[in-house]
C-alpha positions in Angstrom: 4.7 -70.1 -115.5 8.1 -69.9 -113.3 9.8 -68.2 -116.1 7.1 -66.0 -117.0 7.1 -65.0 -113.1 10.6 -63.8 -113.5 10.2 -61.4 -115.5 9.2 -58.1 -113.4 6.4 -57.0 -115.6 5.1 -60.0 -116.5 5.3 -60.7 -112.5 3.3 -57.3 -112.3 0.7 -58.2 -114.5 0.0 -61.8 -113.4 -0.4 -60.5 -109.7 -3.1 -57.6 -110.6 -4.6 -60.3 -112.5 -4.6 -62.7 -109.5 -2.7 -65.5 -111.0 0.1 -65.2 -108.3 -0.3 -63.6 -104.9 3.5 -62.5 -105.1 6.6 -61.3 -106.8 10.2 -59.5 -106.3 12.9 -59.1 -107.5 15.4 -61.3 -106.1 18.1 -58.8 -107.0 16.6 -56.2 -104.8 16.6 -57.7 -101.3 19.4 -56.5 -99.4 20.2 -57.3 -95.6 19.1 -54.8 -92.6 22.1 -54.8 -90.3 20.9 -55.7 -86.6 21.0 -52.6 -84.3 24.3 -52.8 -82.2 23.5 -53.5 -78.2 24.0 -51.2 -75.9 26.7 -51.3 -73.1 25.6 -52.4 -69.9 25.3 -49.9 -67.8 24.5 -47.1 -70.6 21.2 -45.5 -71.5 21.1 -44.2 -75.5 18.1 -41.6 -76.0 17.4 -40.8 -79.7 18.0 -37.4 -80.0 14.1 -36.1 -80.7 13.0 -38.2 -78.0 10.4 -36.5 -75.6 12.3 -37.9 -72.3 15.3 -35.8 -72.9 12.9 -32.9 -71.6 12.7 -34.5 -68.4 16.5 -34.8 -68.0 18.7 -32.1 -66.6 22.1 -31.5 -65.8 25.1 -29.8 -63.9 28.6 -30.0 -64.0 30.6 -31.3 -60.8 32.6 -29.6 -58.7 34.5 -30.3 -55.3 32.7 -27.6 -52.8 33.0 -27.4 -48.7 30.4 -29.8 -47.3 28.2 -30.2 -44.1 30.2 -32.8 -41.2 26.5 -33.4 -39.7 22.8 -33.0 -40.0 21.3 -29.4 -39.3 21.3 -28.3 -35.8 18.6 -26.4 -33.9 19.2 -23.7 -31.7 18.4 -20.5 -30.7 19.6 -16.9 -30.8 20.0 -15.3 -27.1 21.8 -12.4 -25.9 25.6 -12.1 -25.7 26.1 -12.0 -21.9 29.5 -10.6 -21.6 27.8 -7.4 -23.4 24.4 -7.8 -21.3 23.7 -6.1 -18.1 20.8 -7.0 -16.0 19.9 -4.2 -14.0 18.2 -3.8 -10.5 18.2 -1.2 -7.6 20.8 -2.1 -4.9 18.0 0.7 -2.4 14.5 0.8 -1.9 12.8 4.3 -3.1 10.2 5.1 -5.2 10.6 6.3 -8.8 10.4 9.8 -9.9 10.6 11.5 -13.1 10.1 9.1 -16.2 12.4 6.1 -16.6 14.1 5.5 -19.8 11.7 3.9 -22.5 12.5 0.7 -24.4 15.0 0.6 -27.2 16.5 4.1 -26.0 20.4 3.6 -26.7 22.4 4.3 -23.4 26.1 4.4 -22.7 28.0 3.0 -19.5 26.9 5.4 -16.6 23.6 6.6 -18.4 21.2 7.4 -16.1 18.3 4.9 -16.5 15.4 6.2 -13.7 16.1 7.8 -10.2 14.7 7.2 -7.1 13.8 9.1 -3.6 15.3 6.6 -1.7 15.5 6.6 2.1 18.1 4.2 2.3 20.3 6.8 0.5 19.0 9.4 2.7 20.1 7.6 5.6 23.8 6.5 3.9 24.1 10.9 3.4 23.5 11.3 6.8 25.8 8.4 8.2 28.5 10.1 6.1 27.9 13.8 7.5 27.9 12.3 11.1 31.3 10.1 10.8 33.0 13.3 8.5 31.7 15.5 12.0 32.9 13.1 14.5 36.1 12.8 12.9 36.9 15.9 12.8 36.3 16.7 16.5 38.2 13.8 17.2 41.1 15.4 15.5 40.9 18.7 17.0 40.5 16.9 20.5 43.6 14.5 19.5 45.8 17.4 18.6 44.8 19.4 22.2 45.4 16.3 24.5 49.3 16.4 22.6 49.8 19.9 23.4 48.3 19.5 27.3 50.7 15.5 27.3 53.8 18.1 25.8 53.3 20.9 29.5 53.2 17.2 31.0 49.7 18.5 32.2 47.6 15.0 31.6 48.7 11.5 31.7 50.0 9.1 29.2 46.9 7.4 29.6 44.7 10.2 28.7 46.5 10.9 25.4 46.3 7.5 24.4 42.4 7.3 24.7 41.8 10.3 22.6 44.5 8.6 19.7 42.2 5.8 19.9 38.9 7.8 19.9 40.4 9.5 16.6 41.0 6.1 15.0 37.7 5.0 15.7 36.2 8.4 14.4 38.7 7.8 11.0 37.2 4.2 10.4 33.4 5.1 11.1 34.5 7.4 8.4 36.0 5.4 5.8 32.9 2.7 6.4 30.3 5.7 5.5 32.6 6.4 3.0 32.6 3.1 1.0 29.1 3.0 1.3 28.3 5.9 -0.6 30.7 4.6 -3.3 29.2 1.8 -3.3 26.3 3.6 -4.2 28.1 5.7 -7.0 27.3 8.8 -4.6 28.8 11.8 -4.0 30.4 12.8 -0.6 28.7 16.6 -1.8 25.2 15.1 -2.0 22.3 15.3 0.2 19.1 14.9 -1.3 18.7 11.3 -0.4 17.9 11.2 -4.8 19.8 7.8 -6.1 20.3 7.4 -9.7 20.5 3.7 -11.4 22.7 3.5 -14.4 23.4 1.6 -16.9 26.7 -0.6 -16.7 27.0 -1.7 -20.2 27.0 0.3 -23.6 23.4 -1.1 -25.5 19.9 -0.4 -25.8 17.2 -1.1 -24.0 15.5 -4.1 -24.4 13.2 -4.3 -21.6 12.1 -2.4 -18.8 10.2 -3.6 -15.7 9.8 -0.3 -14.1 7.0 2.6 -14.3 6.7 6.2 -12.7 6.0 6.3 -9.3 6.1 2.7 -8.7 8.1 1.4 -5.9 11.5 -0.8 -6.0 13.0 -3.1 -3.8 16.6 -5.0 -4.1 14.8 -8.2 -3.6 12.6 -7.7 -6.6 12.9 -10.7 -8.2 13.0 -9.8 -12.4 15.5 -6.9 -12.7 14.1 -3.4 -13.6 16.1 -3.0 -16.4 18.4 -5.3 -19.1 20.4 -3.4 -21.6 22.7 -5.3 -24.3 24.7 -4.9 -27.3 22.2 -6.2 -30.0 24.9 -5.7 -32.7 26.4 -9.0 -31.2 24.1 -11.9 -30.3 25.2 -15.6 -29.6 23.7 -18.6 -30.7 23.1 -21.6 -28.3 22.8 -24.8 -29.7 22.6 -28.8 -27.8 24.9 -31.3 -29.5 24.7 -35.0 -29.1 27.8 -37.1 -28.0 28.6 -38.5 -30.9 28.9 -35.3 -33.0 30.9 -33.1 -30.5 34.4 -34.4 -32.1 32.9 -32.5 -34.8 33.0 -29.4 -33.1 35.3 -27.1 -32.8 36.8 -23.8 -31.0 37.1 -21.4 -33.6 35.2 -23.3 -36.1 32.6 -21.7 -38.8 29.2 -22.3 -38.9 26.3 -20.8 -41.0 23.2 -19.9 -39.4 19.5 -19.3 -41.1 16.3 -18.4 -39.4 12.6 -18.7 -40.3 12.2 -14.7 -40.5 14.8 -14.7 -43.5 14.7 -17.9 -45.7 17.0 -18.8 -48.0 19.6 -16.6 -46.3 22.5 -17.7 -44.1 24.3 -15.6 -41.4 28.1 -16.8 -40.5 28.8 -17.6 -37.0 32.0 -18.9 -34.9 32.3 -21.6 -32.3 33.1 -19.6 -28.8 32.4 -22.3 -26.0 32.0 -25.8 -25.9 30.2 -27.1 -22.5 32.4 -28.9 -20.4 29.7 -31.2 -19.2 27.8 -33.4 -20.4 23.9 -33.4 -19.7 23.5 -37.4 -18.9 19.3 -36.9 -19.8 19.5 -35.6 -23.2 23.0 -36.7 -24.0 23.8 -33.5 -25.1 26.6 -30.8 -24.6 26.0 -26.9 -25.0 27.7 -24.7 -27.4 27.9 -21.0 -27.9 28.6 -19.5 -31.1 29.3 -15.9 -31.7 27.1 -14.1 -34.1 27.6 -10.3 -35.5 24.3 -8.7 -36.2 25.7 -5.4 -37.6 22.2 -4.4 -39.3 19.8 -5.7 -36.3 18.0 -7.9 -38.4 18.4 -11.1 -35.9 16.5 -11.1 -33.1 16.9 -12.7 -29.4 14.8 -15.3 -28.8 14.6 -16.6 -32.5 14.7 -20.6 -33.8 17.4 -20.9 -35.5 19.1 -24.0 -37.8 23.3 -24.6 -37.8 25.0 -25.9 -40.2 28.6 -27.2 -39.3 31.0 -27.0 -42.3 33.8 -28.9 -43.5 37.4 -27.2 -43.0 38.6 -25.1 -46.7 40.5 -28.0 -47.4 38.1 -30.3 -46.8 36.0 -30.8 -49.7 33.7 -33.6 -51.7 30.9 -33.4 -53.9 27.8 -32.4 -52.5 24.9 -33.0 -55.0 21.0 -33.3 -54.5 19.5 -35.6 -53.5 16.6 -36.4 -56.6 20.0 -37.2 -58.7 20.3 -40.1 -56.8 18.6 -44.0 -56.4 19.2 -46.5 -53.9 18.8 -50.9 -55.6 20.0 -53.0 -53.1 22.7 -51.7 -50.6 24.3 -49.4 -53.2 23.5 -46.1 -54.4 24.1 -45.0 -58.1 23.9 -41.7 -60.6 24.1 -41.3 -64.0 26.6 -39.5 -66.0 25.7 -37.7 -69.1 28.3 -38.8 -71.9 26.8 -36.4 -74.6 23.5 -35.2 -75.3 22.3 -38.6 -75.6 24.0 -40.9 -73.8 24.2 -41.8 -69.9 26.0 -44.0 -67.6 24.8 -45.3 -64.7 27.6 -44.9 -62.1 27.9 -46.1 -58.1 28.4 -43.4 -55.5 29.5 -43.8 -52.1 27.5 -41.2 -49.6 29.1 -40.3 -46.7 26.3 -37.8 -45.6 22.5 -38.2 -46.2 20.9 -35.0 -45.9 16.6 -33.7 -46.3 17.6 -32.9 -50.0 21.4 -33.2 -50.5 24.0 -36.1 -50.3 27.2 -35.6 -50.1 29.6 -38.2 -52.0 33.0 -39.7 -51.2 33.4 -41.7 -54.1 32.6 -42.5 -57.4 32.7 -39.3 -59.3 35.4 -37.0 -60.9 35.2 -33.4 -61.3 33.8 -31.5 -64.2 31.5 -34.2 -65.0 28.2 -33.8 -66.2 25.6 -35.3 -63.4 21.9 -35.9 -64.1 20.4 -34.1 -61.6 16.6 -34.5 -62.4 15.4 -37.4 -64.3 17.6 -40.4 -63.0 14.9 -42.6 -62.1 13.3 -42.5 -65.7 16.5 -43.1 -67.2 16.8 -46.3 -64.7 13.7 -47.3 -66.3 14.7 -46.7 -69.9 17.7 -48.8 -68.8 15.6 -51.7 -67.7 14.0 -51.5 -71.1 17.1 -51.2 -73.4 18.2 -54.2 -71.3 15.3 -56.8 -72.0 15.6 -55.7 -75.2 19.2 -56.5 -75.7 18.3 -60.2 -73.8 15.2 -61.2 -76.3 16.9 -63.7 -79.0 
């Protein structure tokens, strides 16, 4: 029967007939190679696998990067280009006062005012310019009468000294309507508040009719230069080496996401508030089409110098084992090294790493927790005997 079994046929027969349970050829069975491990470290994905639609990538590149987490702040008004306007007389308004968001120019009339106190500075003037001028005439007779020797030293010296005194009531009622930006000519007791600073209006506390005081205590008008704003910001101790005079930040508001609006570092506080631990910085923001706003929230970003540059990668291409961080690195279409980064700067979705990549290489940016897991696979599979 054991040479009868070795011949194939007969071996076919014998096994449909259910003499023998089994037969091959022994000249058929050839060796299947064991599949080569895979490097430590490495994740192989065959190339119609399903998970390689989870995977993306993105090539690296060195790029500026953010020195510290996002600071809040807030737009305000530039106030070497705001004027907060008030009436240095009482009156009460006539006519109609310039509405809000009216552009004005330096010396625009914003509202006028019958104002007794300006009725009262007119008249003060009119009185000293009349006195003085009698005291001249009478100055220049008592040195005519002193020349004939007809009065007495004495008496030419009082009306010198009644002219002085006339000059400097003068002068004072003078000043006073300067002061006032009046005119010596007027006399209408009518006072007109202007505006001191090129801007528009942005608000008015004033209405027809109503009467002002100098002790009022919000001003009636304020007028600014919207088309420059400045953004006001609190940073902690331990950042402000960070900051510098001069130095470029990007701004971003609520109104406009996604967008970013460049600012420059104009004053650093001198002093430190010792309850918040903070110290206040002004930055200088142009606002050429008027989108910004006074008054809006506002988040800062500091950036790095040109120079000054790393990687700065999201943060879902990253995960943490231990007290490491790692990535992966796409070798080809298939392949993918796990790699350790060093972060210098944790961010809400970005990270910014020192170490541990190169440029132009290709990092996983979604997908690099499934490939850990596929890693953890390939390895027990490498391990079983």
């Amino acid at each position: 029967m054991q040479s009868l079994a070795k011949t194939p046929l007969l071996c076919c027969y014998l096994l449909a007939a259910g003499i023998i349970t089994a037969c091959s050829d022994s000249t058929d069975k050839t060796p299947v190679p064991p599949k080569p491990p895979t490097p430590a470290g490495e994740v192989i994905l065959a190339p119609d696998s399903p998970k390689k639609a989870y995977v993306k990538t993105a090539k690296l590149s060195l790029a500026q990067h953010p020195l510290l987490e996002p600071l809040a702040g807030k737009v305000v008004y530039d106030e070497s280009l705001t004027s907060r306007i008030s009436s240095p007389v009482a009156g009460r308004v006539v006519a109609t006062p310039v509405a809000l968001g009216t552009p004005v120019q330096a010396g625009s009339t914003l509202l006028e005012l019958d104002s007794p106190d300006v009725a009262d500075a007119e008249a003060d003037f009119a009185k000293a310019q009349a006195a003085a001028t009698l005291a001249g005439h009478a100055f220049n007779r008592q040195q005519e009468l002193y020349a004939g020797k007809a009065i007495s030293r004495k008496e030419l010296e009082q009306a010198q000294s009644d002219l002085s005194s006339a000059r400097s009531d003068l002068q004072r009622a003078t000043d006073r309507l300067k002061n006032l930006h009046l005119s010596a000519r007027q006399a209408d007791g009518r006072f007109a508040l202007r505006a001191t600073v090129p801007g528009v209006v942005v608000e008015r506390n004033v209405n027809p009719g109503m009467e002002v005081r100098p002790d009022l205590d919000t001003p009636l008008y304020v007028v600014s230069d919207l088309k420059h704003l400045t953004v006001l910001l609190e940073v902690f101790e331990v950042n402000i080496g960070k900051i510098k005079l001069g130095q470029q930040v990007s701004v971003s508001v609520p109104a406009y996401p996604g967008q970013t609006f460049p600012a420059t570092v104009q004053y650093i506080g001198q002093v430190l508030d010792e309850t918040t631990r903070t110290v206040q910085v002004r930055c200088k923001l142009d606002n050429p089409d008027g989108s910004l706003m006074p008054g809006m929230y506002a988040t800062i970003t500091v950036e790095s110098a040109a120079d000054d540059k790393a990687f700065v990668i999201p943060l879902t291409a990253v995960f943490t084992e231990g007290d490491a961080d790692y990535v992966f690195i796409a070798l080809d279409d298939n392949r993918y090294r796990q790699r350790k980064a060093d972060i210098g700067l944790r961010l809400k979705d970005k990270a910014i790493v020192t170490q541990g990549l190169e440029a132009n290489e290709l990092l996983v940016t979604e997908g690099a927790l499934m490939l850990r897991a596929e890693e953890e696979v390939e390895t027990e599979s490498n391990n079983q005997p």
